[in-house]
Biotite code that builds the C-alpha atoms (Angstrom):
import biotite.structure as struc

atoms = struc.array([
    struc.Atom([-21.654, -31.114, 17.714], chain_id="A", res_id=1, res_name="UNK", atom_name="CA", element="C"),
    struc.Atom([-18.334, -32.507, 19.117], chain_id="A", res_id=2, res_name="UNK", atom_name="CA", element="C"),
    struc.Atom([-15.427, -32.309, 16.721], chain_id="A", res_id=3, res_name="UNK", atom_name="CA", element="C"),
    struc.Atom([-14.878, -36.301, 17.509], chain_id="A", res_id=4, res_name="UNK", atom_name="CA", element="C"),
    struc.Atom([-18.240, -36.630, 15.783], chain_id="A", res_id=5, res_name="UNK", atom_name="CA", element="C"),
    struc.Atom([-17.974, -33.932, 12.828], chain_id="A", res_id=6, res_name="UNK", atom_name="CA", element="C"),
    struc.Atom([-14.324, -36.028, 12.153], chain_id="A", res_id=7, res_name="UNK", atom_name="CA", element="C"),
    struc.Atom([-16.968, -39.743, 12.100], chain_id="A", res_id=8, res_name="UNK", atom_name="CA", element="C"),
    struc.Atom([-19.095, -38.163, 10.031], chain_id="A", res_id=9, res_name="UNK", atom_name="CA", element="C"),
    struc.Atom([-16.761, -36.412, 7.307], chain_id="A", res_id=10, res_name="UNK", atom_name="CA", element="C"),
    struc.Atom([-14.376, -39.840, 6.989], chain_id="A", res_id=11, res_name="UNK", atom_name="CA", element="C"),
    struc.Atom([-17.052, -42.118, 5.338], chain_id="A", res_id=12, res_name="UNK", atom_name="CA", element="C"),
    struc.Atom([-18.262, -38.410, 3.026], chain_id="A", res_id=13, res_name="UNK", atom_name="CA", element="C"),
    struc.Atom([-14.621, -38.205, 1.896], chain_id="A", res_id=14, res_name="UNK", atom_name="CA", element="C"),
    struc.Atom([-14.144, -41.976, 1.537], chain_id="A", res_id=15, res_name="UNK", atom_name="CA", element="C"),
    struc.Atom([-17.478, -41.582, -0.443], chain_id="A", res_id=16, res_name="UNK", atom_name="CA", element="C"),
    struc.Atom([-15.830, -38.565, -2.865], chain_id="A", res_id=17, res_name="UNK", atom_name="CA", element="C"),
    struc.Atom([-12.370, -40.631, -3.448], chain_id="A", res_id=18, res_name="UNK", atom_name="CA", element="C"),
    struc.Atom([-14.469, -43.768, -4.477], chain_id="A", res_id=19, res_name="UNK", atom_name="CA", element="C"),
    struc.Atom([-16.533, -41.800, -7.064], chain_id="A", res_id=20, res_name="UNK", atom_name="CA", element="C"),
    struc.Atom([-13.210, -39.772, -8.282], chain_id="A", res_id=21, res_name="UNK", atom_name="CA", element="C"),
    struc.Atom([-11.755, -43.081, -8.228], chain_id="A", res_id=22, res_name="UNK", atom_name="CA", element="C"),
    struc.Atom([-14.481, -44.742, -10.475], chain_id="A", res_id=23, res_name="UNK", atom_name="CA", element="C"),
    struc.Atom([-14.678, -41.957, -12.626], chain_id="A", res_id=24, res_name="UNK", atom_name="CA", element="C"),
    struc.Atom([-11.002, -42.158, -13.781], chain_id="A", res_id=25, res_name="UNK", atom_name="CA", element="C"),
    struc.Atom([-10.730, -37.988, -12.632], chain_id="A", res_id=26, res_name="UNK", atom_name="CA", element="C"),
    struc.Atom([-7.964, -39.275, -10.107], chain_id="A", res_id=27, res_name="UNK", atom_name="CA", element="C"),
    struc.Atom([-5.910, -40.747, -12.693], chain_id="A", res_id=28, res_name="UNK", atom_name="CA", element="C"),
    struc.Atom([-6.446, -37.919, -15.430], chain_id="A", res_id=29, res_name="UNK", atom_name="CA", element="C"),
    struc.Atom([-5.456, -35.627, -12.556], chain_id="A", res_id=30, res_name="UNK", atom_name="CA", element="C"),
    struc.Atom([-2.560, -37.575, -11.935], chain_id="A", res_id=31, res_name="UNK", atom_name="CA", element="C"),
    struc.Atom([-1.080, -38.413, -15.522], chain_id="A", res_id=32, res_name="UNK", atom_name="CA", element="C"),
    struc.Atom([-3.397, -36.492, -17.850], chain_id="A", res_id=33, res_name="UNK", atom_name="CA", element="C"),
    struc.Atom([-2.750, -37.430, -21.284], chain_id="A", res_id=34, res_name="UNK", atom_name="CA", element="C"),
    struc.Atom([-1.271, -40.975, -20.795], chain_id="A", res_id=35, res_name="UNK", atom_name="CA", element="C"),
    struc.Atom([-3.975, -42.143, -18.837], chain_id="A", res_id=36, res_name="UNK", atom_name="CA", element="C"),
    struc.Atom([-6.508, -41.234, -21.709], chain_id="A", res_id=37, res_name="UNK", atom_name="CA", element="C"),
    struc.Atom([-3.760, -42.793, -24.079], chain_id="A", res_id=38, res_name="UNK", atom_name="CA", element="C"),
    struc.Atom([-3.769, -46.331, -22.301], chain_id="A", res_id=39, res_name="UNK", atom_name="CA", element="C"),
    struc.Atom([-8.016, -46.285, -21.528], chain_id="A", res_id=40, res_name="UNK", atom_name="CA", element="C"),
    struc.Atom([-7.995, -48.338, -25.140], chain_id="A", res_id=41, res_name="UNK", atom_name="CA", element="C"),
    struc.Atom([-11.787, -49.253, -24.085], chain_id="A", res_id=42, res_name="UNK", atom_name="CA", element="C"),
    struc.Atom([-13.025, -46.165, -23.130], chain_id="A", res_id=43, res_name="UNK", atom_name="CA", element="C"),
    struc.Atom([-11.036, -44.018, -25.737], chain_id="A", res_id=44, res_name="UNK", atom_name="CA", element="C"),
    struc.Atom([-9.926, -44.197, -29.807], chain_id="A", res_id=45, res_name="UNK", atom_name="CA", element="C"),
    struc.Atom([-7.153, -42.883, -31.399], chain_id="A", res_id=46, res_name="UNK", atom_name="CA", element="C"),
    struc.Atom([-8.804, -43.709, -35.166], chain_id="A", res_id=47, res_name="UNK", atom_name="CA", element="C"),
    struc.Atom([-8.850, -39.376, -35.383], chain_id="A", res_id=48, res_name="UNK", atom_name="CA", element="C"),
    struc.Atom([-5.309, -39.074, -35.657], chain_id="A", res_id=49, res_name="UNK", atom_name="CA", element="C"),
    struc.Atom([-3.114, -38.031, -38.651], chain_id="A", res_id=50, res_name="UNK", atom_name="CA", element="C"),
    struc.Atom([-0.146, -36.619, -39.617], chain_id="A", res_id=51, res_name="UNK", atom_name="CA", element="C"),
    struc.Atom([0.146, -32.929, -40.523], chain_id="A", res_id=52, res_name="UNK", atom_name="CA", element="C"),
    struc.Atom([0.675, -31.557, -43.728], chain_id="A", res_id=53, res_name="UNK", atom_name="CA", element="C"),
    struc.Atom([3.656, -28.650, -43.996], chain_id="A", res_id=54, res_name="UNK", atom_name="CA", element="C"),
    struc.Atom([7.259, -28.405, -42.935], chain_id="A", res_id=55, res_name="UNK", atom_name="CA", element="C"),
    struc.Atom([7.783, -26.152, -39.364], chain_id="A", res_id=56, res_name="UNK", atom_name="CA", element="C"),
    struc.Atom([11.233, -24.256, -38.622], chain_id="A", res_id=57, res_name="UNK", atom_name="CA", element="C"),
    struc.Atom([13.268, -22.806, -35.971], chain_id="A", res_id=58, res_name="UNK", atom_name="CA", element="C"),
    struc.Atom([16.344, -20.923, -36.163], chain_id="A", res_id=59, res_name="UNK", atom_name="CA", element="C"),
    struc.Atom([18.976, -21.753, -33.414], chain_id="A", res_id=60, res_name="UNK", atom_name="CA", element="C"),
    struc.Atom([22.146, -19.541, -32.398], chain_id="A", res_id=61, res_name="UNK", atom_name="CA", element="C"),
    struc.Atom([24.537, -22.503, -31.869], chain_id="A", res_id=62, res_name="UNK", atom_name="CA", element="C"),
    struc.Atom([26.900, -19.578, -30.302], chain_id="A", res_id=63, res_name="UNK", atom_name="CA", element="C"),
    struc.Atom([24.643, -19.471, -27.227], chain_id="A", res_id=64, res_name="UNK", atom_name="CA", element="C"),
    struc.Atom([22.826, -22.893, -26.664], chain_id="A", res_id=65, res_name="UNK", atom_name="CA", element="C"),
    struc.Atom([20.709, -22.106, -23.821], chain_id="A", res_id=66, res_name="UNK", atom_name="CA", element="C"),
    struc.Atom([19.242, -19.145, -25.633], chain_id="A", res_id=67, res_name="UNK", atom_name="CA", element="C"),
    struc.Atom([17.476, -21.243, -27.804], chain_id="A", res_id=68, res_name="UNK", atom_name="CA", element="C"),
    struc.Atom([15.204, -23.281, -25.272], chain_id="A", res_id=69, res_name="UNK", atom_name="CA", element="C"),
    struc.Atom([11.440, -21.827, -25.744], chain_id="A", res_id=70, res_name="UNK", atom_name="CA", element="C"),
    struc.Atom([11.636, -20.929, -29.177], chain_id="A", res_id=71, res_name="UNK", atom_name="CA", element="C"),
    struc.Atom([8.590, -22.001, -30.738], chain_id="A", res_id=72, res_name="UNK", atom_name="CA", element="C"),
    struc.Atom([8.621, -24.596, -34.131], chain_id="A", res_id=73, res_name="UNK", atom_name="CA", element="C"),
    struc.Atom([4.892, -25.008, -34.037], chain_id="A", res_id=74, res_name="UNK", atom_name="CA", element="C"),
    struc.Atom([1.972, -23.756, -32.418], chain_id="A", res_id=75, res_name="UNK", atom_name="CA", element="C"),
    struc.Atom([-1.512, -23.872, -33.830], chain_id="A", res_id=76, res_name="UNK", atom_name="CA", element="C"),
    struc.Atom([-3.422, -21.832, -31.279], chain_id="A", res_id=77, res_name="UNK", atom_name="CA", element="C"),
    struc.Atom([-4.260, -24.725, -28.795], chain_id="A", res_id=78, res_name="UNK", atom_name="CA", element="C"),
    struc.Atom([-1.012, -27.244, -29.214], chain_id="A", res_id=79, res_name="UNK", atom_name="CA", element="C"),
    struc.Atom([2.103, -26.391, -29.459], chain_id="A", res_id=80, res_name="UNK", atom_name="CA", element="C"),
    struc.Atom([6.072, -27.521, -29.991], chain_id="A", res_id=81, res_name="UNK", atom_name="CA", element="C"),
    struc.Atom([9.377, -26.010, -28.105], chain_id="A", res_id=82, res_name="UNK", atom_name="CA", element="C"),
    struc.Atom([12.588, -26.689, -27.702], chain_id="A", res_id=83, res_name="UNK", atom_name="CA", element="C"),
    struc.Atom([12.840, -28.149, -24.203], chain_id="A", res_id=84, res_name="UNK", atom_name="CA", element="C"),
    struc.Atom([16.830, -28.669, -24.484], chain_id="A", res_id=85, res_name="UNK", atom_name="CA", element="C"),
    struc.Atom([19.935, -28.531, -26.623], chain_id="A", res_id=86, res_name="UNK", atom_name="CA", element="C"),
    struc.Atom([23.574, -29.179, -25.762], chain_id="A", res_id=87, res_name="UNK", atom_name="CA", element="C"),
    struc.Atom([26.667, -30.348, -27.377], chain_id="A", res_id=88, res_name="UNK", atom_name="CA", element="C"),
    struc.Atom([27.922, -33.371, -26.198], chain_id="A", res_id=89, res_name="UNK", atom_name="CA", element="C"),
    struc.Atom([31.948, -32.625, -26.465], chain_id="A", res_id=90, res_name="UNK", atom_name="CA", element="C"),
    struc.Atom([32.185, -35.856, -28.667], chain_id="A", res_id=91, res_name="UNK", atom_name="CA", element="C"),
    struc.Atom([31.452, -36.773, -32.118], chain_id="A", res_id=92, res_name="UNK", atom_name="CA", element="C"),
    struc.Atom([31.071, -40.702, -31.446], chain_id="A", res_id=93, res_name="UNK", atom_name="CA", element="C"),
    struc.Atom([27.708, -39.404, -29.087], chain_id="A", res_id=94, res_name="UNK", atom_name="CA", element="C"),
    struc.Atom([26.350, -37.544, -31.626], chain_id="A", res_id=95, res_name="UNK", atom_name="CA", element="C"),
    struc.Atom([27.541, -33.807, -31.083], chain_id="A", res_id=96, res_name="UNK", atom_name="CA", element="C"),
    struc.Atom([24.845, -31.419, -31.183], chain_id="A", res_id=97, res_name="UNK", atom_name="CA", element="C"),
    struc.Atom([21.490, -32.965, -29.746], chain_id="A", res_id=98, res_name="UNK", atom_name="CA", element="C"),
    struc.Atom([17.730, -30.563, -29.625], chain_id="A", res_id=99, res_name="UNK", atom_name="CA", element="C"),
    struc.Atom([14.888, -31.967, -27.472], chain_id="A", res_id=100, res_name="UNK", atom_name="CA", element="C"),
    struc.Atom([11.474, -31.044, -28.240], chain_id="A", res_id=101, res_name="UNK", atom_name="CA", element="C"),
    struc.Atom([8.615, -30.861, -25.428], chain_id="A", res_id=102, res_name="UNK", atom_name="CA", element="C"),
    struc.Atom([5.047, -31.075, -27.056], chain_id="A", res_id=103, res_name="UNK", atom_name="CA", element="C"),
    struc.Atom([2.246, -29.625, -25.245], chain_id="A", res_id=104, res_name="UNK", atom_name="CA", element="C"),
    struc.Atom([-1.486, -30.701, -25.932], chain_id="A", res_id=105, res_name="UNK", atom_name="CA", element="C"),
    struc.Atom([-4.734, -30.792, -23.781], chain_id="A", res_id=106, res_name="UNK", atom_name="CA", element="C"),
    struc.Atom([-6.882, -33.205, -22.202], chain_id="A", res_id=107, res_name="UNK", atom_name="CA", element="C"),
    struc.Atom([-10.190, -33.087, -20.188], chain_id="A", res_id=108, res_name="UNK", atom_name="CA", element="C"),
    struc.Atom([-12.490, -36.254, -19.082], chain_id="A", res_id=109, res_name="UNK", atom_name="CA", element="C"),
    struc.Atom([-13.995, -36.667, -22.534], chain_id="A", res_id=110, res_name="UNK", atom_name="CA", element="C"),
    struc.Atom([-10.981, -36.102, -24.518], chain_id="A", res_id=111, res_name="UNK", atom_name="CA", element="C"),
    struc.Atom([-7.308, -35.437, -25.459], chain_id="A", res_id=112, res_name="UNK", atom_name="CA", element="C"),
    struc.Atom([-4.861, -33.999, -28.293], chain_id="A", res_id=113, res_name="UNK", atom_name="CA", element="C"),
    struc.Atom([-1.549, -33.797, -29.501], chain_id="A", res_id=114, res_name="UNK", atom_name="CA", element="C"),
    struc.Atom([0.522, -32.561, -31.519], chain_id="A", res_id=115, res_name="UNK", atom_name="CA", element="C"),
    struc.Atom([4.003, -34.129, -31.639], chain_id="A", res_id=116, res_name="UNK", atom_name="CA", element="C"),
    struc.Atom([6.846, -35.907, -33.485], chain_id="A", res_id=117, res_name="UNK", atom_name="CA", element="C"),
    struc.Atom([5.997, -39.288, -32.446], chain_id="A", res_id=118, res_name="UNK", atom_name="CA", element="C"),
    struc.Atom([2.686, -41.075, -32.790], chain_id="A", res_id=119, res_name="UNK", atom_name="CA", element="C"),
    struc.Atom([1.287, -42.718, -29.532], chain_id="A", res_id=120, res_name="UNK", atom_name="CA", element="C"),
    struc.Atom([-0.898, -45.465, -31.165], chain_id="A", res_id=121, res_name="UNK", atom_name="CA", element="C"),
    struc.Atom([-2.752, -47.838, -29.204], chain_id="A", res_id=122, res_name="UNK", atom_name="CA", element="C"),
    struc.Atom([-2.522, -51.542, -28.769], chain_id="A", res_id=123, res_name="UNK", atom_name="CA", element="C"),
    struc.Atom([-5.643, -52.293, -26.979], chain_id="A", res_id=124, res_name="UNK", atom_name="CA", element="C"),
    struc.Atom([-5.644, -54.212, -23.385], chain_id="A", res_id=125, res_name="UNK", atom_name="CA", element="C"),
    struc.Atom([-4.555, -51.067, -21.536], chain_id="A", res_id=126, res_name="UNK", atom_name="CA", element="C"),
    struc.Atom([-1.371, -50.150, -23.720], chain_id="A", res_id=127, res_name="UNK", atom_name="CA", element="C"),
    struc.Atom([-0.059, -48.001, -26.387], chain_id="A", res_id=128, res_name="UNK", atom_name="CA", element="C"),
    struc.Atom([3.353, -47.433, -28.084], chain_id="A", res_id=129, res_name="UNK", atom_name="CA", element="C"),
    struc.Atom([5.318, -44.736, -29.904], chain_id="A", res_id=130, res_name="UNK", atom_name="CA", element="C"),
    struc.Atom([6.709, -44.300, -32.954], chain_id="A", res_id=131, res_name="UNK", atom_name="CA", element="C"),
    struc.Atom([8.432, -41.198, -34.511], chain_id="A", res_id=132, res_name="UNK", atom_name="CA", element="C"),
    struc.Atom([6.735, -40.173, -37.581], chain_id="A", res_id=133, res_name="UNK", atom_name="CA", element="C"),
    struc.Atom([8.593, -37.037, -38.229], chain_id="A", res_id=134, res_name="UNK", atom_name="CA", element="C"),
    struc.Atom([11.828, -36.116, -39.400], chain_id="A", res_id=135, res_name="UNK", atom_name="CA", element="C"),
    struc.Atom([14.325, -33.180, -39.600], chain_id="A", res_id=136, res_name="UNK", atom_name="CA", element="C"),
    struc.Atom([16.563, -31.714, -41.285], chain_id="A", res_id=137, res_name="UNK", atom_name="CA", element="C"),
    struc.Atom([19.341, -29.055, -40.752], chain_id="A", res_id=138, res_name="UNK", atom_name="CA", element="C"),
    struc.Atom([20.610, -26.438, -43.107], chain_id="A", res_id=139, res_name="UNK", atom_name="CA", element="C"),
    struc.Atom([23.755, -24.558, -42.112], chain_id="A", res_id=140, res_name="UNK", atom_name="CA", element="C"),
    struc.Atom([26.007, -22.557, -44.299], chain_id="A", res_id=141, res_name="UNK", atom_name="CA", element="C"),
    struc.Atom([23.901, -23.549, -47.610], chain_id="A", res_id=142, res_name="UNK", atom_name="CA", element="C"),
    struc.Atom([23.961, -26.983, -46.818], chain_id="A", res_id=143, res_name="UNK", atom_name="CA", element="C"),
    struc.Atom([21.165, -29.033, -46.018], chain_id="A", res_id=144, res_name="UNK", atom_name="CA", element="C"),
    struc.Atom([21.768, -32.493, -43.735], chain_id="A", res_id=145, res_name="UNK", atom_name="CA", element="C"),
    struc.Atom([19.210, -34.803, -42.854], chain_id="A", res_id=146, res_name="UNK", atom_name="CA", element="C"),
    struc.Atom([19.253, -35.070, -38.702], chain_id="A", res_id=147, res_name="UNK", atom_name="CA", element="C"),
    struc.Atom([18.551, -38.856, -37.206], chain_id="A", res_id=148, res_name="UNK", atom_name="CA", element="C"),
    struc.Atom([16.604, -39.447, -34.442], chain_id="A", res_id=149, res_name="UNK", atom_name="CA", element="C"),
    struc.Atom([17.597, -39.504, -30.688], chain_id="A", res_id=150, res_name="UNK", atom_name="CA", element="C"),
    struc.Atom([14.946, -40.244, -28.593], chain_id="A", res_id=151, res_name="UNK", atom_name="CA", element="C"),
    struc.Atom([11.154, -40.594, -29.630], chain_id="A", res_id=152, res_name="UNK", atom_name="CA", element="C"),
    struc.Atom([8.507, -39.354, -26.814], chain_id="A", res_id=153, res_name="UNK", atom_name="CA", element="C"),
    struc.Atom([7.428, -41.621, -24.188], chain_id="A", res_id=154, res_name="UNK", atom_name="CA", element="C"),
    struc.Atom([3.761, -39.374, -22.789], chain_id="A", res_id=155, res_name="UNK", atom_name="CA", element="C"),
    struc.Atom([6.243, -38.147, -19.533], chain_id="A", res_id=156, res_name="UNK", atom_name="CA", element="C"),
    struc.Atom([4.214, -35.393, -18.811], chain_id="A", res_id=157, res_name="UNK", atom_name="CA", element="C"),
    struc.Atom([0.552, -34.828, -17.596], chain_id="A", res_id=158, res_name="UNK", atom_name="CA", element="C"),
    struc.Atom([-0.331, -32.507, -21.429], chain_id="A", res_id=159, res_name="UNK", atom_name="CA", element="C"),
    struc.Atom([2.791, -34.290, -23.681], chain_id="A", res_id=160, res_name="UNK", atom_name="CA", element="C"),
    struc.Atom([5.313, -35.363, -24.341], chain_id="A", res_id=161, res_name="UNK", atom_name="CA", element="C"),
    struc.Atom([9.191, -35.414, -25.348], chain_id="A", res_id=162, res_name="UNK", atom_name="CA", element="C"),
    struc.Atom([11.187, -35.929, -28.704], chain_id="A", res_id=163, res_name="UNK", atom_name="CA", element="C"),
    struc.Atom([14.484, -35.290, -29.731], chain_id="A", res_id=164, res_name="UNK", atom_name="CA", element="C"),
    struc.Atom([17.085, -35.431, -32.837], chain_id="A", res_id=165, res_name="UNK", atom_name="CA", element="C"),
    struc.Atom([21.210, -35.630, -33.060], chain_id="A", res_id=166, res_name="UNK", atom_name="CA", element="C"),
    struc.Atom([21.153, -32.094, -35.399], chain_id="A", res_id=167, res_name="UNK", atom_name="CA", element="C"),
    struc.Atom([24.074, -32.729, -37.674], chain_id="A", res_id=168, res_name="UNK", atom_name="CA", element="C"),
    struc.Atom([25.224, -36.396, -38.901], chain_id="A", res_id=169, res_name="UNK", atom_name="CA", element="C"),
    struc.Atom([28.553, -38.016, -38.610], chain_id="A", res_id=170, res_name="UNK", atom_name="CA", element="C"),
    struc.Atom([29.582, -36.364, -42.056], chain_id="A", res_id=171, res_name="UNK", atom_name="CA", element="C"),
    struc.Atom([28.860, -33.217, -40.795], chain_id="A", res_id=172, res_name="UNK", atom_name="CA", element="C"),
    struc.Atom([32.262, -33.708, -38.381], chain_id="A", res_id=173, res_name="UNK", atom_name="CA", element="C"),
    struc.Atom([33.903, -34.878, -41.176], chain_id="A", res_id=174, res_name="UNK", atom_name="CA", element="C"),
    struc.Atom([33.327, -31.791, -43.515], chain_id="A", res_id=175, res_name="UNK", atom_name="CA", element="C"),
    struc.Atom([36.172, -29.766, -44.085], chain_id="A", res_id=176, res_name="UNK", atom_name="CA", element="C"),
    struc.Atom([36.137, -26.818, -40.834], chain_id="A", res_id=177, res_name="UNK", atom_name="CA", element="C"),
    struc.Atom([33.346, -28.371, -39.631], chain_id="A", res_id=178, res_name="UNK", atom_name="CA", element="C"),
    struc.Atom([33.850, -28.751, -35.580], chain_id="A", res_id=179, res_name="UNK", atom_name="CA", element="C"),
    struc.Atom([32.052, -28.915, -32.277], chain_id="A", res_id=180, res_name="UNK", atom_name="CA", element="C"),
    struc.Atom([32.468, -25.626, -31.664], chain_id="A", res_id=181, res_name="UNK", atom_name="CA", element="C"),
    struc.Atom([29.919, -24.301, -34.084], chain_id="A", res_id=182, res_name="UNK", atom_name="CA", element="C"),
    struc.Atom([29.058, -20.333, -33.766], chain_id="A", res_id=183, res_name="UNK", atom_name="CA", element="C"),
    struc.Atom([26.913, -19.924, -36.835], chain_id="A", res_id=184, res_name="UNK", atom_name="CA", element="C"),
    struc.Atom([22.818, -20.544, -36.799], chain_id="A", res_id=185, res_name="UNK", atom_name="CA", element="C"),
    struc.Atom([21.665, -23.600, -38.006], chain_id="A", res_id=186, res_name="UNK", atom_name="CA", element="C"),
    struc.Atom([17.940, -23.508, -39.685], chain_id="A", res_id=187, res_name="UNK", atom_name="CA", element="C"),
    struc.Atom([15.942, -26.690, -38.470], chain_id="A", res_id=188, res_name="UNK", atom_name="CA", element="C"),
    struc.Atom([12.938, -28.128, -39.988], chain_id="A", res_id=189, res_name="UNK", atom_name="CA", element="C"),
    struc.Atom([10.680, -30.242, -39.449], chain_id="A", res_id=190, res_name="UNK", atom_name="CA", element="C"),
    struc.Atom([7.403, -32.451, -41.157], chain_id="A", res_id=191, res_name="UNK", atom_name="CA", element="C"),
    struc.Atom([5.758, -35.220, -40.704], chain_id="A", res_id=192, res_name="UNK", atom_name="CA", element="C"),
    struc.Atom([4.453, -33.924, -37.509], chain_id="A", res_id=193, res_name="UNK", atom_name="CA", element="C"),
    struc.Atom([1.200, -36.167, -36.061], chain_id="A", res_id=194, res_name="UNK", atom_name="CA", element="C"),
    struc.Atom([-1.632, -35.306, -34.356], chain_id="A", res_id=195, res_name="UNK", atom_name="CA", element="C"),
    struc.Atom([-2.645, -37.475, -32.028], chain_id="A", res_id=196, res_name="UNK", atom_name="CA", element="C"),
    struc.Atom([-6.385, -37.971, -30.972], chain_id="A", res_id=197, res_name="UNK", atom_name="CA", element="C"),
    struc.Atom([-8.053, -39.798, -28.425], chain_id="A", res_id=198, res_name="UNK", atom_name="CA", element="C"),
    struc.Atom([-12.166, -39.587, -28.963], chain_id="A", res_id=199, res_name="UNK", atom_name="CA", element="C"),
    struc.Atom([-14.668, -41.412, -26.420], chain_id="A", res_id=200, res_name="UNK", atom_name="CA", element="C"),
    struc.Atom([-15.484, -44.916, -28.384], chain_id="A", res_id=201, res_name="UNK", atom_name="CA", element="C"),
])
């Protein structure tokens, strides 16, 4: 057989493969894993979800930023939280200290899960949104603040997603000593974690 005629026989077999994977969704859920389970509101229900009982810590050297990003706050054996980020913005008026935390689930064809900060609840016709549902808190030198949010988690990546906090509050700056240029470790903690779950309806 001529290779012009293996090349007219494999182009509709392939076409044939795509159209199925197509079909199937397995293109998209290869593409944007989670998120595309997230939005299939008529093929998939997030009724399963709740939030998670328990407060989760981390300690983090505020001497050496960067050493901090991996450190585990949660991890229950098949989803997990880390800190993705942290840096000190120079300036109190944008918030000072800010942590990012990257959530990690799973997904496969029939399912997905995660466990995160924000809730990704669905709004039928294709959509969902996000909400934080936790909230953190910071204890340095035997004070405890409460830390607002930064940025809930938009599903960015294929198994999670993103969510982050400013760590110390405006008062914190206005303590007495209290600067930008922090050396100490700061204890953070976090509940009201959710865990989202999308079944087959």
């Amino acid at each position: 057989m001529h290779i012009k005629q293996k090349v007219l026989i494999l182009i509709p077999v392939i076409f044939l493969i795509m159209l199925i994977l197509w079909q199937t969704g397995l293109i998209n859920l290869n593409m944007y894993g989670i998120s595309h389970i997230a939005q299939d509101s008529k093929k998939f229900t997030d009724t399963l979800g709740h939030k998670i009982d328990g407060n989760y810590s981390v300690l983090i050297d505020l001497s050496d930023l960067k050493s901090n990003v991996g450190k585990e706050i949660y991890n229950d054996g098949s989803h997990k939280i880390v800190v993705a980020w942290i840096d000190n913005t120079g300036n109190v008026r944008s918030g000072g200290y800010r942590i990012g935390f990257r959530s990690i689930g799973r997904y496969s064809s029939n399912e997905a899960s995660l466990v995160s900060g924000a809730r990704h609840e669905s709004l039928g016709d294709q959509s969902f949104t996000t909400y934080m549902s936790a909230k953190m808190t910071a204890e340095y030198e035997n004070r405890e603040y409460i830390s607002s949010i930064f940025s809930s988690g938009a599903l960015t990546y294929k198994d999670g997603d993103e969510f982050g906090f400013y760590i110390f509050p405006t008062e914190f700056y206005e303590g007495e000593g209290n600067t930008l240029d922090e050396k100490g470790i700061v204890k953070l903690m976090l509940k009201g974690l959710y865990k989202n779950i999308w079944s087959r309806s």
